[in-house]
C-alpha positions as CSV (number, residue, x, y, z in Angstrom):
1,X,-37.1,23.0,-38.2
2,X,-39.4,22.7,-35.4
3,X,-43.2,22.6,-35.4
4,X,-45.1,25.7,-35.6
5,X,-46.8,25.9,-32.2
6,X,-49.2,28.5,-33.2
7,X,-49.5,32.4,-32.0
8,X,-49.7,33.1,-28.8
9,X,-52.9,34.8,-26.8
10,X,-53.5,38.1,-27.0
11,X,-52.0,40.6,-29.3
12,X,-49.0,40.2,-30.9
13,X,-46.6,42.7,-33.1
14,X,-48.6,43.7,-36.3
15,X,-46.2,45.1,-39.8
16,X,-48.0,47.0,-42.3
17,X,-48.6,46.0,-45.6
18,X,-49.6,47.8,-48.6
19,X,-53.1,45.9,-50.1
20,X,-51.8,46.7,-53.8
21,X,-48.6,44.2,-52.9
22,X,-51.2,41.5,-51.6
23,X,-53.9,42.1,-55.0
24,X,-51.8,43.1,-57.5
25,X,-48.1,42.1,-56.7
26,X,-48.1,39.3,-54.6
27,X,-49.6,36.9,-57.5
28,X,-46.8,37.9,-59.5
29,X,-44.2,37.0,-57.6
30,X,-43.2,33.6,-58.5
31,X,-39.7,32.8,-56.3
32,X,-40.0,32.0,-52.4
33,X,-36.7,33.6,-51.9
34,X,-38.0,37.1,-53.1
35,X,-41.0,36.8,-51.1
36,X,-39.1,36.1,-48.0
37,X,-37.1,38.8,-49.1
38,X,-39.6,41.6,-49.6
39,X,-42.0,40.1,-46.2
40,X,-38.5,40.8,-44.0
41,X,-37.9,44.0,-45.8
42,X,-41.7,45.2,-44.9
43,X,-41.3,44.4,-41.3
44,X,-37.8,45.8,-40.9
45,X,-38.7,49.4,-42.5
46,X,-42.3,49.6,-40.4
47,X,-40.2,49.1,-37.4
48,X,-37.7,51.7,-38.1
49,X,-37.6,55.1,-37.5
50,X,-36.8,58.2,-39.7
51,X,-38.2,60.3,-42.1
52,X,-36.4,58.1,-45.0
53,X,-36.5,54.3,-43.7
54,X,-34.1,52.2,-45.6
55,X,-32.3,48.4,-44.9
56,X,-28.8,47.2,-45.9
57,X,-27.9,44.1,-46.8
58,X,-26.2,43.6,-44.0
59,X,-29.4,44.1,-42.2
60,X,-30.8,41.5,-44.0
61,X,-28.2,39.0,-42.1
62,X,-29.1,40.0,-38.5
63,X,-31.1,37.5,-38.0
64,X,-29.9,34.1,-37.7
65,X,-33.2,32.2,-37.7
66,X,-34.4,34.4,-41.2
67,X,-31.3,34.3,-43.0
68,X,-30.9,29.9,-42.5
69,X,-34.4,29.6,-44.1
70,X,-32.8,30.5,-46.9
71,X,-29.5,28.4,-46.8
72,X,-28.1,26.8,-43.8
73,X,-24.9,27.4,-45.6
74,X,-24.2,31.1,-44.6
75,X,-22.3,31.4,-48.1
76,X,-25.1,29.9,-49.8
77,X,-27.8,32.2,-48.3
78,X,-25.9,35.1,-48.9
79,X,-26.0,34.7,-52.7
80,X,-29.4,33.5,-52.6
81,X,-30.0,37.2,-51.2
82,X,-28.3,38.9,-53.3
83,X,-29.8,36.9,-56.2
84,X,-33.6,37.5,-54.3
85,X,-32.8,41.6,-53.8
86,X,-32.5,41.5,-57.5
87,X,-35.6,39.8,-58.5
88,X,-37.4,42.6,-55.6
89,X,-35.6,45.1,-57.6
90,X,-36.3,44.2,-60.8
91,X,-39.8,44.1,-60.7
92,X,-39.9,48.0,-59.0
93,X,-41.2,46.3,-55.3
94,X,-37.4,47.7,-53.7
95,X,-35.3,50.3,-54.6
96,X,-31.4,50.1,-54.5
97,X,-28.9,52.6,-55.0
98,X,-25.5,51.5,-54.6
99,X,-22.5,53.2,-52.9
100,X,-21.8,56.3,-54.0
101,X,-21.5,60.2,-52.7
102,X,-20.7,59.2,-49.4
103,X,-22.8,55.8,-49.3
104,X,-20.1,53.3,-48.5
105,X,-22.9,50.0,-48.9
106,X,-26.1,49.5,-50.9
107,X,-29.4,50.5,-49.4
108,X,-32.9,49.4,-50.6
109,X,-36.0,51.2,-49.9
110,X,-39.5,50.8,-50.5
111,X,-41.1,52.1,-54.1
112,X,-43.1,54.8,-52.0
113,X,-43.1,58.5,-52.6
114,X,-40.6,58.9,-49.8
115,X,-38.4,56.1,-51.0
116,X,-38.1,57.7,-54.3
117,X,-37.9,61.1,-52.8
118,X,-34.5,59.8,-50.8
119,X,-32.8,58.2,-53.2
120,X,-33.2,61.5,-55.4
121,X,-31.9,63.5,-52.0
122,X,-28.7,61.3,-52.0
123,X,-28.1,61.2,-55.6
124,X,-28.3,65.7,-55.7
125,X,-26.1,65.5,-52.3
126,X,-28.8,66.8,-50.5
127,X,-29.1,63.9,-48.0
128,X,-26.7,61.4,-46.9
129,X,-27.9,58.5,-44.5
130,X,-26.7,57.7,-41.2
131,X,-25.6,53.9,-41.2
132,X,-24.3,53.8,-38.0
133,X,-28.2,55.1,-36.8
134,X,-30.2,52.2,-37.3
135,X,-32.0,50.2,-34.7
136,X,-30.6,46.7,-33.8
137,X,-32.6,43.7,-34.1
138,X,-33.5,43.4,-30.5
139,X,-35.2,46.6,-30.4
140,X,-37.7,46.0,-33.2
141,X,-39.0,42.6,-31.8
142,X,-41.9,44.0,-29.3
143,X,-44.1,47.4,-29.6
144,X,-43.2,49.7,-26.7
145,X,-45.6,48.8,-23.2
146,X,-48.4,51.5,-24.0
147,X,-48.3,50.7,-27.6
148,X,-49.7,46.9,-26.4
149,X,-51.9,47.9,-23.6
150,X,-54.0,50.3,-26.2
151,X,-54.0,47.7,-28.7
152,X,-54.8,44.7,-26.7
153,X,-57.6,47.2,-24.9
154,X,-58.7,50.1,-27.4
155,X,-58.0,49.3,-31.1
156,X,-55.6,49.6,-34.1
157,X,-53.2,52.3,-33.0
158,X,-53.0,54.5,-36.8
159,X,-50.2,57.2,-37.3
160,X,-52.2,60.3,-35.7
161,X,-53.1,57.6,-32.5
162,X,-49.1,56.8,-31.9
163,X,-48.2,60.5,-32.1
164,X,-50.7,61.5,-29.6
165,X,-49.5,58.3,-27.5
166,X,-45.7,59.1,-28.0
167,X,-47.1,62.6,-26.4
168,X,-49.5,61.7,-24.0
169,X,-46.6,59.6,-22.2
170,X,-44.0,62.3,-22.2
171,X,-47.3,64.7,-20.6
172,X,-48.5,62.3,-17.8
173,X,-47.3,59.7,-15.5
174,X,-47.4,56.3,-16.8
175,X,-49.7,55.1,-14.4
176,X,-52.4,57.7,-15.4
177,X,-52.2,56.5,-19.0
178,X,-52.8,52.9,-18.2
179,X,-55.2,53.6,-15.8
180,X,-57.0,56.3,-18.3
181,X,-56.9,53.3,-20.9
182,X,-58.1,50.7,-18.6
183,X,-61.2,52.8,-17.6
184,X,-62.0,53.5,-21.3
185,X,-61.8,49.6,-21.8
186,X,-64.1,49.2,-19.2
187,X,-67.0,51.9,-20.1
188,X,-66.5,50.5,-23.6
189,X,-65.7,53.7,-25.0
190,X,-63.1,52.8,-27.1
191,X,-61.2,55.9,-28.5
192,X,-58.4,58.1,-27.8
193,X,-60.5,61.2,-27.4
194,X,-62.2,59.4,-24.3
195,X,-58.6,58.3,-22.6
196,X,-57.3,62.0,-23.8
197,X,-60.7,63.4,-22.0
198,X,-59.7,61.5,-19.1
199,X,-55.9,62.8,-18.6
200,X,-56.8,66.1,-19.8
201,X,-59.3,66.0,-16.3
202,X,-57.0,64.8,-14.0
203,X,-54.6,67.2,-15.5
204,X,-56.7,69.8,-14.4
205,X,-58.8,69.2,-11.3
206,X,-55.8,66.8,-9.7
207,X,-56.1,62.8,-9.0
208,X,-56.0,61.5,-5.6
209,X,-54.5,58.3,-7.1
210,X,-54.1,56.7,-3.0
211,X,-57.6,56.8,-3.1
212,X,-58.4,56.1,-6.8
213,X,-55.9,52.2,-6.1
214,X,-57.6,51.5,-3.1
215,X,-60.9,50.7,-5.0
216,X,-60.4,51.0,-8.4
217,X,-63.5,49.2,-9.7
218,X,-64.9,51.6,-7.9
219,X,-63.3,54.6,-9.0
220,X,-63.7,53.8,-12.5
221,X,-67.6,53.5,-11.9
222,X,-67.5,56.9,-10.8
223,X,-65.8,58.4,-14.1
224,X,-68.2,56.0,-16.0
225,X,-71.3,56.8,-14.2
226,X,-71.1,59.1,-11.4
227,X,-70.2,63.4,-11.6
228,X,-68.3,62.9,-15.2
229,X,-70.5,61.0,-16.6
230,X,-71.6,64.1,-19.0
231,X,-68.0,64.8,-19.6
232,X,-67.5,61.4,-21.2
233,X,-70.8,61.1,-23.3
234,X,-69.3,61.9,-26.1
């Protein structure tokens, strides 16, 4: 294996964690393989999408780099999964459900409300998943472009933040947005409302964005300080 070379600069992908699994589960757990296991599972159902987010084991096996630190042996890695989904299962971290009612492989998801709440949908036939709908490895490595420039420039991007992103960007050009999110960065007004206040103006009174590019240290002075300066304040 090679040497870690450290992260990179800047901002990299985050996955959420729940704070009970790192105080009150993750001193429990006493097998490496299930804490592989349930670290893979957390990052593979915070990057997919869906009101019920699940993972199959074949999902588990996607990755080539993940599944050899378990086994290099592909036969032995696969049982130490299976044996490792077990241990996740057993102690209530995962929840499995195994084929039935028109599931034709296991599925795990996470002990949350809605993970519950789905496996209770498929088991009253209320809800059957759709397998062939989830997202390939490739598109979960990197958060989309906006996603990174807010984070690297703004803040933590929360649930509310990335719906009013998802939105903004199907509202305005994309050069607006990072524009909108570049000034912000610069008048060290770090918040959604402020970019949104932004957009919402140039929405309205029109941009002259030859102008705005031909200077834009300028420009942005002029939202920071100049006639909007009492529209931002706040």
């Amino acid at each position: 294996m090679k040497d870690f070379q450290g992260f990179p600069g800047g901002k990299t992908g985050l996955t959420r964690i729940p704070d009970q699994f790192i105080l009150d589960l993750l001193p429990r757990i006493e097998d490496i393989n299930e804490l592989k296991v349930i670290l893979y599972a957390f990052w593979r159902l915070d990057k997919s999408e869906g009101l019920f987010r699940f993972i199959t084991l074949g999902d588990f096996t996607q990755s080539n780099t993940w599944i050899q630190g378990l086994a290099e042996n592909p036969q032995a890695a696969e049982e130490i999964l299976i044996r490792a989904l077990a241990l996740a299962c057993e102690h209530k971290i995962l929840l499995n459900i195994t084929p039935e009612k028109g599931i034709t492989e296991s599925l795990y998801f996470l002990n949350s409300p809605k993970g519950r709440a789905a496996i209770h949908a498929i088991r009253a036939g209320k809800w059957v998943p759709d397998l062939n709908n989830q997202p390939p490895p490739e598109t979960l490595k990197e958060p989309q472009e906006i996603f990174r420039l807010y984070e690297e420039n703004i803040g933590v991007i929360t649930p509310l933040i990335s719906d009013s992103l998802q939105e903004a960007e199907k509202t305005y050009p994309k050069t607006w947005l990072e524009d909108a999110i570049t000034i912000a960065a610069m008048a060290n007004k770090r918040s959604w409302s402020y970019i949104n206040a932004i957009l919402k103006r140039w929405q309205a009174e029109g941009r002259n964005e030859r102008e705005d590019r031909r200077d834009s240290e300028e420009n942005y002075r002029r939202y920071i300080e100049g006639e909007f300066e009492d529209f931002f304040k706040n």
